[in-house]
C-alpha positions, 0 to 999 in steps of 0.5 A: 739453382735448377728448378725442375718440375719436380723440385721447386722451392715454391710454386702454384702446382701443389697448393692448386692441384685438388682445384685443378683435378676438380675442375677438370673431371667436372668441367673440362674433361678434354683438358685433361688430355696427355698432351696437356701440361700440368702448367696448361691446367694451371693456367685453364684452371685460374682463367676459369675462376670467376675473380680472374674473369672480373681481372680481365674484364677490369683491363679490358674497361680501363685500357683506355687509362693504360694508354693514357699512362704508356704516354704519359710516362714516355713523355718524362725524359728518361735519359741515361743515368737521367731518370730522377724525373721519371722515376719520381713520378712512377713512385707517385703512380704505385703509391696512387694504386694501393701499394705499400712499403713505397720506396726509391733505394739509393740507387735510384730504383722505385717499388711498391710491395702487394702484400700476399696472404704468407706470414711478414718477412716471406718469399716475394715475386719481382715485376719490374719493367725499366725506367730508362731509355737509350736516349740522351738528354734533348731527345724528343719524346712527345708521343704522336698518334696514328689511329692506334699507333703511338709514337716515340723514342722508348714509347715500347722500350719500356714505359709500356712495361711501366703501365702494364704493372699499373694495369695489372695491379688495378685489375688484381685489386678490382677482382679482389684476387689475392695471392700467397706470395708478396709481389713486389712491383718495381721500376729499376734504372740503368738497364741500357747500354752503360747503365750496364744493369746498375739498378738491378744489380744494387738491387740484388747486391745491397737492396733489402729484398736481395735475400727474399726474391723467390722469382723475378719477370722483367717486362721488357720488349712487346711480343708476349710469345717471346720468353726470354729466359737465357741471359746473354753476358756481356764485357765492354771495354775501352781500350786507349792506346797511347804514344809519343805523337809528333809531326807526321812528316819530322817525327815520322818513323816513331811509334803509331797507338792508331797502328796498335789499334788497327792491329788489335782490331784487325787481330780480333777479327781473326778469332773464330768464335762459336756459334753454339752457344752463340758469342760474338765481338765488335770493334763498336767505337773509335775516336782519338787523334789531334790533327790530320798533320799529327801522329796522335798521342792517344787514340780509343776504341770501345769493345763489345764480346757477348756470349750465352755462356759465361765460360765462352765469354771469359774465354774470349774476353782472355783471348781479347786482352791478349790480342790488345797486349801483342798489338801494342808489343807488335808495334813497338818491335815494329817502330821507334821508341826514341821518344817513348812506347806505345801503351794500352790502358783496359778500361771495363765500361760494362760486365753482364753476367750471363746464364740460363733459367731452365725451360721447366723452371715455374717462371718459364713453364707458367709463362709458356702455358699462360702464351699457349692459352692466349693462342700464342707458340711460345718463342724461347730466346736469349737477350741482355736484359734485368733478368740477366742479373738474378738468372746469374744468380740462380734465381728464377728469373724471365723476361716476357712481352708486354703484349701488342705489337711494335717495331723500331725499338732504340730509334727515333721512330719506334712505335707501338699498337694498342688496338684492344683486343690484341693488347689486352690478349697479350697483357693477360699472358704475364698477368696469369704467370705471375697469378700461377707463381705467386700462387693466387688464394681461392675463397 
């Protein structure tokens, strides 16, 4: 569902508004400058609130703790439906800060509810960050340090999003804030690669907050000037095309599934998709064969389409299967099918909804305010992400930075920095936005 400025189902403007004119006429008559947002003087009006300045002053003394946490989580293996172990020890990390309602549903996701001041059974604000990395099991993931640089295979991606939600918990009880809205914190599995989404998705789908999610933020990635509020969709498949096989020499003449392959890909590659909204495709992986002296009998290949639209992407994932069709069809008019035919099994192996949260939404607005008043330029983005699901669904829903800075996520050799002052800068950006949404009480 769209939610414009003038629409919203919840939000912090209305309960906020006679704070904020107050504030502005007594205290800070430049604010209130046309240029202004009424997100902008929402976000001003919560900073200068003395509760949020002991908010801010509890990150900055505890940020030592925050680091020691982003490496003790990256240091638990987190594999690849593998996260059991991570995921045990995060529990334990919400239940140590207060929360309550501690629980792992039967997907393997953990959370912890921050009950707001509404009466039970109301609205809740998501915070979620993923427990999983793109690694396999084996990797190392002992952190190394470089003066403020940490090191080490998913030390951004996202056991930093992991501790922000730690941090930001002990920074709202420390300054005693509370908020209207329930705020539930979790940490989900199965966001990389063919994970395809599955914590998030049961979370949505069969989990008992589904019905009661107001807006969701996923802390995912470092920059906090980066919002990503469109979701790019996705549909992976893998494609086994399969055959008679034989000898390469006395059989030769009879069908070929790597001919089929090569066809479809060569085939796909002739499709011109658009480049607004942005889709894409990729023949990603291909393997099969028994020997270089054999027509092989079976032979794979792994496909990826994305797109910023659902109807461009089931338009192409269309176009795709009839391209896998005419290959096998084409190479079975081509060859002899004396021994058999060529055929193609369609394996789905990943399916990300896509879809957009509106610019003006809450979720996005607060969150571009809160950038501009940390002396970020907001950065309006499109990804894969947690957020793809609820987005889908027309929830509010965005994914913003953990703060920092970082590089070479989904290698080896990833790395953050968490100099102080540019770490706690960035922290602060979704901590007033989740402040802003879940609409903080003031006593």
């Amino acid at each position: 569902m769209r939610q414009g400025r003038g629409n919203r189902p919840f939000g912090p403007i209305s309960a906020l508004q006679p704070l904020i004119v107050l504030a502005l006429a007594a205290a800070h008559p430049a604010a209130a400058a046309p240029a202004a947002t009424s997100e902008d003087q929402a976000i001003a009006t919560i900073r200068a609130l003395p509760a949020y300045k002991r908010a801010e002053q509890t990150l900055a003394a505890q940020h030592d703790r925050f680091v020691g946490e982003i490496i003790t989580l990256t240091e638990i293996p987190s594999p690849p439906f593998g996260e059991a172990k991570r995921a045990a020890a995060y529990r334990e990390m919400l239940a140590q800060h207060g929360l309550t309602d501690i629980d792992t549903d039967a997907e393997g996701n953990v959370m912890g509810l921050r009950r707001g001041t509404s009466s039970a059974g109301g609205k809740v604000i998501v915070v979620s960050a993923h427990l999983d990395t793109v690694f396999p099991a084996g990797t190392d993931v002992k952190v190394r340090r470089e003066g403020t640089r940490l090191f080490a295979p998913g030390i951004g991606d996202d056991s930093r999003g992991l501790a922000t939600m730690l941090a930001w918990i002990r920074a709202l009880d420390a300054a005693k804030i509370r908020t209207r809205h329930d705020i539930l914190f979790v940490g989900t599995v199965g966001e990389e690669g063919q994970g395809d989404l599955r914590g998030v998705r049961h979370f949505f789908t069969q989990g008992k907050y589904k019905d009661r999610v107001a807006a969701f933020y996923s802390v995912d990635g470092i920059d906090p000037a980066q919002l990503t509020h469109a979701a790019v969709g996705s549909k992976r498949y893998r494609v086994t095309f399969k055959g008679p096989g034989g000898h390469s020499f006395s059989a030769f003449g009879i069908v070929n599934p790597m001919a089929a392959a090569a066809r479809a890909i060569t085939d796909l590659y002739e499709i011109v998709p658009p480049t607004q909204p942005k889709t894409t495709y990729a023949a990603a992986v291909i393997g099969g064969g028994t020997s270089v002296n054999s027509i092989p009998d079976s032979v794979f290949v792994e496909f990826d389409m994305r797109s910023e639209s659902a109807a461009e992407l089931d338009g192409l994932e269309r176009r795709f299967l009839t391209v896998i069709d005419r290959a096998v069809a084409a190479e079975n008019g081509a060859r002899s099918t004396r021994e058999g035919s060529i055929t193609a099994e369609k394996k789905k192996i990943g399916d990300r909804p896509a879809g957009v949260t509106p610019r003006d939404a809450a979720v996005v607005a607060y969150t571009a305010a809160a950038a501009r008043a940390q002396g970020f330029a907001p950065e309006y983005e499109a990804s894969s992400t947690d957020a793809n699901v609820p987005i889908s669904l027309g929830i509010p829903a965005i994914t913003i930075g953990s703060g920092g800075s970082g590089e070479r996520a989904h290698s080896t050799d990833e790395f953050i920095d968490v100099e102080t002052k540019e770490s706690l800068r960035g922290l602060s950006v979704g901590l007033l936005s989740v402040l802003a949404v879940a609409q903080i009480e003031r006593r």
